[in-house]
N, C-alpha and C positions, 0 to 999 in steps of 0.2 A: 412876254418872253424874258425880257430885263431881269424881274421880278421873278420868276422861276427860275431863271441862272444863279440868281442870289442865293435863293434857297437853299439849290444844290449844293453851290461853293458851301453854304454855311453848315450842311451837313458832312459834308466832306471838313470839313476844318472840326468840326468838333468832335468827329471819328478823332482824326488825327492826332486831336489835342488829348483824349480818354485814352486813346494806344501808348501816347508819350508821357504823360503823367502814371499811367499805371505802372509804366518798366523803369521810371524815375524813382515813384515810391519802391519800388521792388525792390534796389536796386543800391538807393541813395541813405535810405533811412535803415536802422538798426529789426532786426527780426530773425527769425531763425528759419533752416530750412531742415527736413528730414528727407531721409534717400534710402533706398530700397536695394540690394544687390542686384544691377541690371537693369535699374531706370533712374529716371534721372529726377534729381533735387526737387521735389513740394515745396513751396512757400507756403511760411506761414508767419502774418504778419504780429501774432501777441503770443506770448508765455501760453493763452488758455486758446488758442488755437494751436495752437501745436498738441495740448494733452488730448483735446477733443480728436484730433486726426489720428495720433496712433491709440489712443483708445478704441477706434471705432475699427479697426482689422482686427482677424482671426488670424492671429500667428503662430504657425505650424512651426515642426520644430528647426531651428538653428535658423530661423527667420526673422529675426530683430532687425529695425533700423539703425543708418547710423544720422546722428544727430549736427549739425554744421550752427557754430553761433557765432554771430557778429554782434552779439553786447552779453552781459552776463549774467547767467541763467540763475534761477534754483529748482528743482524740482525733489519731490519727496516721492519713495519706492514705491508707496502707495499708489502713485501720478504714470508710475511707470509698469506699464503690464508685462508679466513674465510670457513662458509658454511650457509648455507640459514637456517633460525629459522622461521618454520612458526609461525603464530600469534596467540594466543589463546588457543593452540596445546601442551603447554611448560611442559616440564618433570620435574624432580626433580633435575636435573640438565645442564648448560648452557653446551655447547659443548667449549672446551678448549686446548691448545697445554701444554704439562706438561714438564719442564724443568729440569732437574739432572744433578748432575752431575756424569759422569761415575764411578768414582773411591770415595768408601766412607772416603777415610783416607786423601781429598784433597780438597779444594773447589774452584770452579774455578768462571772467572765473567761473565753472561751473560748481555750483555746490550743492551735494547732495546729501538731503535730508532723511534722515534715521531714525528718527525719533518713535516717529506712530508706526515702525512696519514691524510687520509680525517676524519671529525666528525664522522664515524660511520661504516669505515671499517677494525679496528681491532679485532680477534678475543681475547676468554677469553686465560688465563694462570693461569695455577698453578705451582709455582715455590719450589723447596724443595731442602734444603740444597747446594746451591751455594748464590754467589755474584751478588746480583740484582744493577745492574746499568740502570736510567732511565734518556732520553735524550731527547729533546724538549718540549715544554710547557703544554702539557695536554694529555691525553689520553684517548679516549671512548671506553668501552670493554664491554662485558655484564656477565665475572667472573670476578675475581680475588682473588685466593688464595694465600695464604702464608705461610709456617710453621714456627716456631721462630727458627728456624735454620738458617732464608735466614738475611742476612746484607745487606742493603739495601743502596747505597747512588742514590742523586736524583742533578743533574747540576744545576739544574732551581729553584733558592730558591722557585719561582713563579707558581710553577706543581703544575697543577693539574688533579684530577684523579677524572673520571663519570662512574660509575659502577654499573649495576644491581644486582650479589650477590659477597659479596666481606667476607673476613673470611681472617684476621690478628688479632696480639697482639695489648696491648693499646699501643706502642711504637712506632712499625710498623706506627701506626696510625697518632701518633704525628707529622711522615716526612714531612708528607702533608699539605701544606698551604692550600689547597682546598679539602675537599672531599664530594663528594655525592654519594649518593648510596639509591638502593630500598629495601637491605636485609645485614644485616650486621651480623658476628655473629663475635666478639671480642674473644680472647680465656684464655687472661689469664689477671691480671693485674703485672707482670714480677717478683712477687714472684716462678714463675716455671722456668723464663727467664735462659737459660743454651746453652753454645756454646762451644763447644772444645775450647783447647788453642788453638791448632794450626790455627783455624781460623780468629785471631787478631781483633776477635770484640771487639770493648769497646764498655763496657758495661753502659746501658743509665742512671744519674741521676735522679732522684727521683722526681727532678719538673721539669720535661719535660712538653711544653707545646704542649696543643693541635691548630690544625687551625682552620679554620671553614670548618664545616660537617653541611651537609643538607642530609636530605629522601626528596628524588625527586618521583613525580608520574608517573613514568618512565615504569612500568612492570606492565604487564597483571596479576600479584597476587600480597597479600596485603603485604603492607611495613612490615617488624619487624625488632628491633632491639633484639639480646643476648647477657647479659652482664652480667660477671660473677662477684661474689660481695666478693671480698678478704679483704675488707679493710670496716672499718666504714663507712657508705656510706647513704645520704640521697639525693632523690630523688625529684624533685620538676618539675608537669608540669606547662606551665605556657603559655596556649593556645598556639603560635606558636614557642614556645622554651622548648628543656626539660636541667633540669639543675641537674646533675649530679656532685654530691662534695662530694671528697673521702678524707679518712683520709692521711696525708702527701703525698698528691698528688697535680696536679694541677684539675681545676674544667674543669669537659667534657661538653662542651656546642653544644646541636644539634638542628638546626634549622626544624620543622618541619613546613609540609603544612597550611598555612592559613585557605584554605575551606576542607569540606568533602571528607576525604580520609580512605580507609580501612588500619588497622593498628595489630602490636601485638608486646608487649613488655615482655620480658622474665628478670626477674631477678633471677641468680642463685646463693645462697647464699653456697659457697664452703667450708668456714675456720669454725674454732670453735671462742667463744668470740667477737661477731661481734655485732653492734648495725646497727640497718637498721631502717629509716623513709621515708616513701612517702607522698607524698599531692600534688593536685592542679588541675586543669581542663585543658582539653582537648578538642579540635574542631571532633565533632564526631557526627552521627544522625544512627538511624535506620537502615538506608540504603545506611551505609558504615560500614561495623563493628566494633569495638574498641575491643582486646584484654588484659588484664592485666595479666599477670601470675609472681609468686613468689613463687619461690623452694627452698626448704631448703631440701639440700644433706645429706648422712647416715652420715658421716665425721664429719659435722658439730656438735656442742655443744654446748650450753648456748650460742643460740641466741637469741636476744633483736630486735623484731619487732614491730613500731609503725606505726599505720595506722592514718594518717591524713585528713584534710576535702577536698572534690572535689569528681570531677566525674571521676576520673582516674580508677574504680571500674568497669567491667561492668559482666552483666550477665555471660558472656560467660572466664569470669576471675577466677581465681581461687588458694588458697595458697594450695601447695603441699609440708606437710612436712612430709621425711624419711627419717626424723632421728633416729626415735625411733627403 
């Protein structure tokens, strides 16, 4: 009996010890997890367990995981499966893998590699609060998010970046020697710009320059730009170029399309004391629609709007002020 008591305890204690060593390794040591909209976090304890697991799903559309890392990653687009977008079909938003990092009080790097993917089999990302590291010479995606939390550096002074809707700072912005995109929505101009210490970003001066940005005709819905208007700001179109000059800033210059393209342009006026001018004409007909909109926020106070000559006006346009 003695001897059979033993046994027991001794299986019972080695239960015990496999339960608590496995949620210590889980738990204690570095690894990544993926998560599903509506279930909860996978572990996975290597880099090539993690490719193996979402490799091995059928991802239907705007089904992508999001990715959680406590040490720091690389993966190459080839590593990362997209999912078929039908055409026409498109929702409100692209389907995307979303990157974190596990631990809020840490930031780790992910860096994603470009090199070997073909023109058009990367899926989107939205990346929050880690170390965006980008590696070969361009990238085609059909999102790309960003929060101003993510630090961004880029190898390739020469990147660049083709993207359907993409939604960063103007600074974020400025990385890029090359950018196009079909939808852009800008989020701040880095009077909100704030990063933990601990995350050693330095913080960007003042006359950052921009590269060149082009609206490509690229998406089955119409191009728009949003930009938010912190600073003195006057607008100029100028048929294939819009030219954008802020007060101690550098000038944002966007290459738009030559011929007939559907468009909508958002200016939102956020600060108080602010002086705003637009003018000039734009490439646009009937039967491509032209949008103009100009918002003045509750926030805002003694602002100075001046509307100049051109067709940047159209029916479908509109000043929305609530401030009052």
């Amino acid at each position: 009996m003695y001897i059979q008591n033993c046994v027991i305890i001794s299986f019972i204690f080695v239960g015990v010890y496999l339960i608590f060593t496995s949620f210590f390794l889980k738990f204690c040591f570095t690894a990544y997890y993926y998560e599903f909209r509506g279930g909860p976090p996978e572990y996975c304890l290597t880099r090539q367990d993690l490719i193996n697991r979402i490799n091995h799903f059928e991802f239907q559309y705007v089904l992508l995981p999001t990715i959680w890392i406590d040490e720091d990653l690389e993966l190459s687009c080839n590593e990362l499966p997209a999912t078929w977008i039908p055409a026409m079909t498109r929702k409100s938003q692209n389907p995307y893998y979303s990157i974190k990092s596990f631990q809020s009080n840490q930031t780790y790097t992910f860096t994603l590699d470009t090199s070997n993917c073909e023109s058009d089999n990367c899926p989107g990302f939205a990346f929050e609060n880690i170390k965006l590291n980008l590696k070969g010479n361009n990238l085609n995606t059909t999102a790309f998010y960003i929060n101003k939390n993510v630090n961004i550096s880029i190898e390739n002074d020469d990147f660049s970046l083709n993207v359907d809707i993409a939604k960063l700072t103007m600074f974020q912005l400025s990385l890029f020697s090359k950018f196009s995109f079909s939808q852009l929505t800008l989020e701040d101009n880095l009077e909100d710009f704030s990063l933990d210490d601990e995350s050693n970003q330095t913080l960007p001066e003042k006359n950052y320059k921009f590269g060149n940005i082009y609206i490509e005709n690229s998406f089955c819905e119409p191009n728009y730009l949003y930009f938010p208007v912190l600073l003195d700001t006057n607008v100029t179109f100028a048929e294939d170029y819009l030219y954008i000059e802020m007060n101690e800033r550098s000038d944002l210059v966007i290459h738009l399309p030559i011929f007939d393209y559907s468009n909508g342009f958002y200016f939102n006026i956020q600060k108080s004391n602010i002086n705003f001018f637009v003018q000039g004409n734009i490439n646009y007909s009937c039967q491509f629609p032209h949008s103009f909109y100009l918002i003045q926020n509750k926030e805002s106070k003694n602002v100075n709007i001046s509307i100049g000559k051109g067709n940047f006006l159209s029916t479908v346009g509109i000043f929305y002020d609530d401030s009052s």
